[in-house]
C-alpha positions as CSV (number, residue, x, y, z in Angstrom):
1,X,22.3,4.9,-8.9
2,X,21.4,5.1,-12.3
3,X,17.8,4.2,-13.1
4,X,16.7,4.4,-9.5
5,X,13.6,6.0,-9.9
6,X,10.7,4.1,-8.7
7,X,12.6,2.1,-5.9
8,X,14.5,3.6,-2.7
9,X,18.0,3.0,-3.6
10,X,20.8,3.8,-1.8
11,X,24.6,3.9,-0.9
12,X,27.2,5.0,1.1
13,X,31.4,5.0,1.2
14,X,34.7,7.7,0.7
15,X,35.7,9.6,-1.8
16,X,38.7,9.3,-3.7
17,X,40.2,12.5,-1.7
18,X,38.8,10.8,1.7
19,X,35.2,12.7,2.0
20,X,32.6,10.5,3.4
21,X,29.1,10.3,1.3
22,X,25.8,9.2,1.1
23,X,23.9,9.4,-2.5
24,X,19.8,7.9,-2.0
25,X,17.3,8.2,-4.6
26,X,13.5,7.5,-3.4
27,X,10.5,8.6,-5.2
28,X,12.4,10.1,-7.9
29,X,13.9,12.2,-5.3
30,X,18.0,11.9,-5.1
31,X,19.9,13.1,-2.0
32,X,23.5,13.7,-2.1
33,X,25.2,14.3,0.9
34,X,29.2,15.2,1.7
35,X,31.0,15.4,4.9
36,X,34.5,17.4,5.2
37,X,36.3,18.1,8.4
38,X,36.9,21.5,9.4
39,X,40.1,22.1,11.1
40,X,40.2,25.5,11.7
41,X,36.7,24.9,13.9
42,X,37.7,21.2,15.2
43,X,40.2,21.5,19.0
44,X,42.0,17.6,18.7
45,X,43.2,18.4,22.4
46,X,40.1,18.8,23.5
47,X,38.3,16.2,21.7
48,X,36.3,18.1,19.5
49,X,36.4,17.9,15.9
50,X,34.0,19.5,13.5
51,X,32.5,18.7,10.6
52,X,30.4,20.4,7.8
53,X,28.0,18.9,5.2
54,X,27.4,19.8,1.7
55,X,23.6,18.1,1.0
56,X,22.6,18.3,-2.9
57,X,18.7,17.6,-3.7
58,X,17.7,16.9,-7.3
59,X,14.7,16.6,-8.6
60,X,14.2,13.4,-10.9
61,X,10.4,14.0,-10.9
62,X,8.5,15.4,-14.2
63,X,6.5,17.7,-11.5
64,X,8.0,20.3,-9.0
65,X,8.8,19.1,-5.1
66,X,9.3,21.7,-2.4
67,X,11.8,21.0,0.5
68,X,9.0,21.8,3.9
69,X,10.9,19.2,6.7
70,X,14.0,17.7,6.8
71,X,15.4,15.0,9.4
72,X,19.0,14.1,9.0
73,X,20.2,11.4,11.4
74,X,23.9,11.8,11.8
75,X,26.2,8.9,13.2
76,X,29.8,8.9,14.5
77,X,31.3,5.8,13.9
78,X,34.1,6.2,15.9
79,X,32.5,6.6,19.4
80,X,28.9,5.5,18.5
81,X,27.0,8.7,19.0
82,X,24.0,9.5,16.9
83,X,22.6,12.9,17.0
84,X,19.2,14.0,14.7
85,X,18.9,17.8,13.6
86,X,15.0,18.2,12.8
87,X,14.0,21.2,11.7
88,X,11.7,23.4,8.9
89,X,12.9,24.0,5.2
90,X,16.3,25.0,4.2
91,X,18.7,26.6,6.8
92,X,22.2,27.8,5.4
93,X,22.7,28.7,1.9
């Protein structure tokens, strides 16, 4: 994604260790996002299986941005579900 500043750019795949990602840059704004699966939270037997998200925003603006929204639109490939978590600001850490 180098020298994606002016143009929404994006893409998607697995890491070398198997973590899925997302990495977008738009309006000199880049978005990193990693999904691991949590074991210790995730039931196979049941069917439930859990996953966490590390989501990284930088900054490649000259002037400060402030995080006030976010939207994340989450999709399981394996059963076709999408799910969207709205909300205000940063929540977690």
């Amino acid at each position: 994604l180098q020298g994606a500043l002016d143009a929404p750019l994006s893409e998607a795949g697995q890491t070398a260790t198997g973590k899925a990602y997302s990495d977008s840059v738009t309006q000199k704004t880049r978005v990193q996002v990693e999904a691991f699966y949590l074991p210790e939270a995730s039931s196979p037997a049941d069917g439930r299986f859990l996953f966490g998200y590390n989501v990284t925003i930088t900054n490649l603006n000259a002037e400060t941005c402030q995080l006030v929204s976010r939207n994340w639109i989450i999709k399981t490939p394996s059963n076709s579900r999408t799910e969207e978590v709205s909300g205000s600001g940063v929540v977690g850490r």
